[in-house]
DOTI-111959 format. One line per 8 residues: number of its first residue (from 1); their letters; for each residue y, z, x of C-alpha. Coordinates in steps of 0.25 Angstrom, whole numbers, padded with zeros to 4 digits. Layout:
// residues N
NUM	A	Y,Z,X  ...;
This chain:
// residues 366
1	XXXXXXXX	0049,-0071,0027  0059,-0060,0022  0072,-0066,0030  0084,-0066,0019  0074,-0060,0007  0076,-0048,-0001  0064,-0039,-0002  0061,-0027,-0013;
9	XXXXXXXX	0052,-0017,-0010  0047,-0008,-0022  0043,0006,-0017  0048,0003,-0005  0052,0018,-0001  0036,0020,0002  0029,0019,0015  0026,0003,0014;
17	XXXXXXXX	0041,0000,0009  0046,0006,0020  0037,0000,0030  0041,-0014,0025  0055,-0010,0025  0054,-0007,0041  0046,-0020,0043  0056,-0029,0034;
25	XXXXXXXX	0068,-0025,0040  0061,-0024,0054  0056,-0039,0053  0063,-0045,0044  0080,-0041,0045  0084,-0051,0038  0079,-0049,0025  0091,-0049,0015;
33	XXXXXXXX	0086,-0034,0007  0076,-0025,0008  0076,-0017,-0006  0067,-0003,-0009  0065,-0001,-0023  0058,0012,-0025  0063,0023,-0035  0064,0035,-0024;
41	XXXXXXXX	0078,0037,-0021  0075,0047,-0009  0064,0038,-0004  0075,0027,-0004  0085,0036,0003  0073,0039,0015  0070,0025,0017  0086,0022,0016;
49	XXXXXXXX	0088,0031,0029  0077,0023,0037  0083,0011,0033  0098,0012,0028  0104,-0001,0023  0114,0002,0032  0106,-0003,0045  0096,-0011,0035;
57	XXXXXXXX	0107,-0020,0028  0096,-0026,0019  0089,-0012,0013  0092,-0010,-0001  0085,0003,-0010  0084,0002,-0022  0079,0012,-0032  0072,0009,-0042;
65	XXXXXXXX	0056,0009,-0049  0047,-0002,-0051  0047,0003,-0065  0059,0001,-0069  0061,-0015,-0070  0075,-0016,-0072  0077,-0009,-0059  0066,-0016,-0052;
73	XXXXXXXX	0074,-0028,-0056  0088,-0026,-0050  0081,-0023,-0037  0075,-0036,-0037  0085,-0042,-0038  0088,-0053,-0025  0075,-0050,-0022  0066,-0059,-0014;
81	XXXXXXXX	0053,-0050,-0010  0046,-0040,-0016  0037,-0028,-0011  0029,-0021,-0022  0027,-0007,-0016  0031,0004,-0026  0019,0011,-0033  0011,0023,-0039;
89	XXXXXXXX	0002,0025,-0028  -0004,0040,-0028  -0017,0040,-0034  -0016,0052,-0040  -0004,0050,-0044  -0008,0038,-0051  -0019,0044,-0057  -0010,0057,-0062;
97	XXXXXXXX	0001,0047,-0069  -0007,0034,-0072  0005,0029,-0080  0017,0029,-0069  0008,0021,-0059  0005,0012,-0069  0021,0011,-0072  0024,0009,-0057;
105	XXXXXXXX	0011,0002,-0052  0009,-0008,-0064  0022,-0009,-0071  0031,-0007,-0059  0022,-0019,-0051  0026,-0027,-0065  0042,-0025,-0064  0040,-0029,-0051;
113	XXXXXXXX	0034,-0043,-0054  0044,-0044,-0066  0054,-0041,-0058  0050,-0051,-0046  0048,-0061,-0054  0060,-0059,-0061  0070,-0056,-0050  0064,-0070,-0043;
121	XXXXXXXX	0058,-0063,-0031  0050,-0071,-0023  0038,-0061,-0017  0032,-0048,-0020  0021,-0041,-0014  0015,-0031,-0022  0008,-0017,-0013  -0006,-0015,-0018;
129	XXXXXXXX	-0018,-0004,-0015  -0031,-0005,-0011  -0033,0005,-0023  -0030,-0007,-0032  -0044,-0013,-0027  -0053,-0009,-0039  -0045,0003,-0042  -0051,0015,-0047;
137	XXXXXXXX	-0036,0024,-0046  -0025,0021,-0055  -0015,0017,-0044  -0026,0008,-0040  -0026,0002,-0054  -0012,-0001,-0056  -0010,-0007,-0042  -0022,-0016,-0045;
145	XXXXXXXX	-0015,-0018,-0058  0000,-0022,-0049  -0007,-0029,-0040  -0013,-0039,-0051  0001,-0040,-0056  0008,-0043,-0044  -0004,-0055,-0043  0000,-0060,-0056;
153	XXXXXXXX	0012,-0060,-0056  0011,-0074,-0048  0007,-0078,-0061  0019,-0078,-0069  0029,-0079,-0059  0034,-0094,-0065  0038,-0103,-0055  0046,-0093,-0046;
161	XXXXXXXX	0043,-0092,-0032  0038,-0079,-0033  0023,-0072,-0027  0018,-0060,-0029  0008,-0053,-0019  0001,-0041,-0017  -0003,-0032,-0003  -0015,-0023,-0006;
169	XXXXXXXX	-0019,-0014,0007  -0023,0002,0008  -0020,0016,0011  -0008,0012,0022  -0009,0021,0033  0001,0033,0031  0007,0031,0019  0014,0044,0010;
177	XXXXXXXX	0002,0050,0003  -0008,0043,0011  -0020,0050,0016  -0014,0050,0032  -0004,0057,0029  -0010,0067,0021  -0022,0068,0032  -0010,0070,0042;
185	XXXXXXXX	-0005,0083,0033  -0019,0089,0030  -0024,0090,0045  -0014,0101,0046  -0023,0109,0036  -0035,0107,0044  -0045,0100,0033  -0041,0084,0029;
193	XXXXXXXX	-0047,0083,0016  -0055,0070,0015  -0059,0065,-0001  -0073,0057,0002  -0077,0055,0018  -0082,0042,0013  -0068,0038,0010  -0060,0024,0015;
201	XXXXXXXX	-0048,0020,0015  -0040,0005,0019  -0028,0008,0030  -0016,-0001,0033  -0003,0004,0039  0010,0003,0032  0014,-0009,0042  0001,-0017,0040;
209	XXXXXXXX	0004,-0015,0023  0018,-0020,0026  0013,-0033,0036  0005,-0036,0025  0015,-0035,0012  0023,-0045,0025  0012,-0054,0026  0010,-0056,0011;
217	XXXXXXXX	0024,-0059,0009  0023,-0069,0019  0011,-0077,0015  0009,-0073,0000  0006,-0085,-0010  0005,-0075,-0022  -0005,-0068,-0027  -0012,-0063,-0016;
225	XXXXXXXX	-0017,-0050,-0014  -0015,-0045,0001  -0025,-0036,0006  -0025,-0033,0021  -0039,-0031,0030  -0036,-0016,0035  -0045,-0006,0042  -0051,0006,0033;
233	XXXXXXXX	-0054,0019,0037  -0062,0033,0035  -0055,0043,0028  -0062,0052,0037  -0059,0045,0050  -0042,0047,0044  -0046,0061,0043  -0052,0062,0057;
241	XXXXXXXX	-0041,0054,0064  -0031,0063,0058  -0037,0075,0059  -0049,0077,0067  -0050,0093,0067  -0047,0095,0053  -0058,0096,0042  -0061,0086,0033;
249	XXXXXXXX	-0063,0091,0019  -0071,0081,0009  -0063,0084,-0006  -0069,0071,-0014  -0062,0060,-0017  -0050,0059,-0028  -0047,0052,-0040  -0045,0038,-0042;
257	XXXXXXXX	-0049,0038,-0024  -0060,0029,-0019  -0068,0030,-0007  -0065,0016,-0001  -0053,0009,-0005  -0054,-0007,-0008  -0045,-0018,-0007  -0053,-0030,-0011;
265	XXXXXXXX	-0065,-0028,-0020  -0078,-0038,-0019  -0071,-0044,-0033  -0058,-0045,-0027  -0062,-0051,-0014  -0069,-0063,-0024  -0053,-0069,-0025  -0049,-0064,-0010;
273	XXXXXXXX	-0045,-0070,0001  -0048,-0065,0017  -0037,-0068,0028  -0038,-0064,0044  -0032,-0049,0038  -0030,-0048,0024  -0037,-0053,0010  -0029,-0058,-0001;
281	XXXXXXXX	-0035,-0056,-0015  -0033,-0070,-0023  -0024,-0071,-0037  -0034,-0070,-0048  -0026,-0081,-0053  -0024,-0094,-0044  -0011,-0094,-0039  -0011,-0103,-0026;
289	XXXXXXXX	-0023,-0112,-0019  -0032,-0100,-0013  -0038,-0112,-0004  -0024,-0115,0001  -0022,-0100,0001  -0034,-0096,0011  -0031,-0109,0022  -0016,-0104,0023;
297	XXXXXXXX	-0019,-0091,0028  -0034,-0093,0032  -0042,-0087,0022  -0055,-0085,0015  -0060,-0081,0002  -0068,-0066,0005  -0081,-0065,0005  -0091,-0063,-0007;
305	XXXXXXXX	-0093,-0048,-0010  -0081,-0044,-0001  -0074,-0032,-0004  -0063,-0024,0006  -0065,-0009,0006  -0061,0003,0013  -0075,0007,0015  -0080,-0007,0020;
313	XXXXXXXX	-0069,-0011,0029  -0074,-0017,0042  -0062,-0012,0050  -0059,0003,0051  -0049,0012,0055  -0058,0023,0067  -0051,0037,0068  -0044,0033,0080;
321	XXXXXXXX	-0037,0021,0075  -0033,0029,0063  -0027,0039,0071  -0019,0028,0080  -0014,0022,0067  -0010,0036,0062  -0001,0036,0076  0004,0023,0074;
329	XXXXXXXX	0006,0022,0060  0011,0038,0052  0012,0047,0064  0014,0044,0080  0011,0057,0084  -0002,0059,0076  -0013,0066,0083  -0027,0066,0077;
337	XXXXXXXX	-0029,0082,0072  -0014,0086,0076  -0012,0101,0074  -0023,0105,0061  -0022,0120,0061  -0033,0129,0066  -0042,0131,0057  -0047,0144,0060;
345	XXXXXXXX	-0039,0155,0048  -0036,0143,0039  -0038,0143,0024  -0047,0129,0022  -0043,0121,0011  -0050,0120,-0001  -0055,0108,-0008  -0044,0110,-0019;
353	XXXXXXXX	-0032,0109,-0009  -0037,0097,-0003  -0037,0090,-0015  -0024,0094,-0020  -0020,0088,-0007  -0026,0075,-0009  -0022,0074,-0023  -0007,0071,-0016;
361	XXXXXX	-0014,0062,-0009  -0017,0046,-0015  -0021,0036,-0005  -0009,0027,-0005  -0005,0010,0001  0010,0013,0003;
């Protein structure tokens, strides 16, 4: 599939784009160039050292921000593939300065179909959210916003032999400023600070987002939206399988934050599509036979009144798979409740601290 192709990745410093970079270059060695476009210089001098053009012949880095479309431009150029992962992704954040992720989310994801389009690329997969499902966040908003874009876009495309698709999938397991990690560092503390024990959250682990942006790539028609079927899990059963001696303090839910995220909602699932382990959302717009569509890849049209939520997921994560994922995934010598101080003599944290805490916190996709 990527033998002799040229692939951009945007963002690609971040946990996902370098996940694909490991898998690309494992699986597929003879891909003409693998180019990073982020606008981190240091970042782009880390992930250099892991993967040095001088052992990888076909690594290029490139600095550079989807905002500025001349830039975006000259880096697309020869380019056959691209990966949209560069965004505004802390909620907070977001909320904070409404204005820059609506610069990088919205018209950043426009340069980049501008760009595509113009440049004669012939794929691009956009990174979507779960937060994009009926969002109630701004980030949530503008990657609804990229994501009907990126759809789009296969609209006025002309006559060139160019698609455009989108992967949308949850909180990957591990990523920086995600919630495991910042269990991981508050078990030290003796208290894991826990926003509503009512709470839910989708998990997929950075090689399952990557095998799915792969699979889209391989079998996209254009138009789809890709959401994979993953397990769900408590955010109390995290907090037990990380740290099972510490106290778990209740400190309310933040802004722009829901209690269950979704993926497909029961009006989306009206135009969606169910396969053996992922549902594609269908072009508002008809782009290709959907009958022709389903018996390709053996699909059916969801059933009436269907929604995919966190909080109604018929598979979950236990405490004791979460902890062998923990292992396998961000720490092989994790150890459930590993070394919390004594609690005897200790100052407890008060409600203020711990949400100062999570205010550095945003639940996060890459």
């Amino acid at each position: 599939m990527l033998t002799g192709k040229s692939i951009l990745v945007t963002g690609g410093t971040g946990s996902f784009g370098k996940e694909l970079t490991r898998t690309v270059l494992t699986r597929y060695p003879d891909i003409r160039r693998l180019v990073i476009y982020s606008r981190d210089e240091l970042k782009q001098f880390d992930m250099s050292q892991q993967f040095p053009e001088s052992k990888y012949h076909q690594m290029r880095y490139f600095i550079g921000d989807v905002r500025d479309k001349e830039r975006l431009y000259r880096a697309l150029e020869g380019i056959d593939i691209v990966v949209h992962a560069a965004a505004l992704k802390q909620v907070p954040a977001a909320e904070y300065n409404p204005f820059e992720a609506v610069k990088t989310n919205v018209t950043g994801a426009a340069n980049v179909i501008d760009g595509c389009i113009d440049r004669n690329v012939q794929k691009v997969v956009a990174l979507s959210t779960d937060k994009a499902a009926a969002p109630i966040n701004l980030y949530g908003a503008t990657k609804l916003c990229s994501d009907k874009m990126f759809v789009s876009a296969n609209n006025f495309k002309g006559d060139r032999d160019l698609k455009f698709s989108v992967v949308r999938y949850g909180n990957v397991m591990g990523s920086r400023g995600s919630v495991i990690p910042f269990f991981l560092n508050k078990r030290s503390e003796g208290v894991i600070p826990i926003t509503d024990p009512r709470m839910t959250r989708f998990n997929i682990t950075l090689q399952e987002a990557v095998e799915l942006v792969l699979n889209a790539l391989a079998h996209m028609w254009g138009g789809e939206l890709y959401v994979p079927k993953i397990p769900s899990y408590r955010i109390t059963d995290l907090a037990e399988a990380i740290a099972p001696d510490c106290r778990q303090e209740v400190v309310g839910i933040r802004p722009g934050e829901k209690l269950h995220e979704e993926m497909i909602t029961e009006t989306d699932a009206l135009a969606s599509l169910e396969f053996e382990d992922h549902f594609v959302i269908l072009p508002s717009m008809r782009l290709w036979d959907v009958s022709g569509y389903m018996e390709t890849f053996n699909g059916r049209h969801c059933d009436q009144g269907f929604a995919y939520s966190s909080g109604t997921n018929s598979e979950w994560l236990s405490v004791e798979q979460l902890r062998r994922l923990i292992r396998e995934h961000i720490d092989p010598n994790f150890t459930a409740g590993d070394s919390p101080p004594k609690r005897e003599g200790r100052r407890a944290m008060s409600l203020k601290t711990i949400r100062e805490d999570l205010q550095a916190v945003a639940a996060t996709t890459v």
